[in-house]
N, C-alpha and C positions, 0 to 999 in steps of 0.2 A: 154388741156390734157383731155382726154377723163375718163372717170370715171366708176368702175363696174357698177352701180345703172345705167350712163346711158345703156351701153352695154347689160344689162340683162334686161331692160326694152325694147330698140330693137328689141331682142332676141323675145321676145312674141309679137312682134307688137302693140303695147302698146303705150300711150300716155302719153305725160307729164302731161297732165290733169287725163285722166283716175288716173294715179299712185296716183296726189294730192290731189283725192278725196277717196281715201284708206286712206290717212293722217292726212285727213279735213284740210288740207292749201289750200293755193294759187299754181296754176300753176306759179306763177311768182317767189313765196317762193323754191315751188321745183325744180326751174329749178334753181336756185342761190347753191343749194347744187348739182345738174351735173355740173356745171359748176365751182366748186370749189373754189365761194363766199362766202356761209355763209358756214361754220360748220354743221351737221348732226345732232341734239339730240340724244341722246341716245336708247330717248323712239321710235322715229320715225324709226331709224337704225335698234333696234329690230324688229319693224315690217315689215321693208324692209326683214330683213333676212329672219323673218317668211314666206312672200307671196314669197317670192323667195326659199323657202326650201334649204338655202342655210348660214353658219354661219357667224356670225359680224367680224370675223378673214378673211373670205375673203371680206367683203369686204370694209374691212382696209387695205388690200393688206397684213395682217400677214401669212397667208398661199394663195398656190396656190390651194388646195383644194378647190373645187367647193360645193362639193355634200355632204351638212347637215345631218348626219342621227340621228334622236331623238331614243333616250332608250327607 
């Protein structure tokens, strides 16, 4: 099953590594949460959403909204 985080890291042509070291893990750590192995932290999730200007509601799949907009 294909996952947001992988899709929108596609999306910018983007590496599993490049995204890992936004993270400081492993490319092999991040690639187990596209692939639906480990779990997401929390803290990591947030930053996903931040570099993706994009909210943790999508992408938990709780809304189809895409496009984060900060107050």
């Amino acid at each position: 099953m294909k996952t947001r985080i992988r899709d929108l890291r596609e999306d910018r042509d983007l590496t599993q590594n490049e995204v890992s070291k936004l993270l400081n893990i492993s490319q092999v750590a991040y690639s187990y949460y596209e692939l639906n192995k480990r779990n997401i932290p929390l803290d990591y999730l947030c930053k996903l959403a931040d570099f993706y200007n994009v909210s943790v509601d999508y992408l938990l799949y709780r809304t189809e909204k895409k496009v984060f907009i900060k107050n």
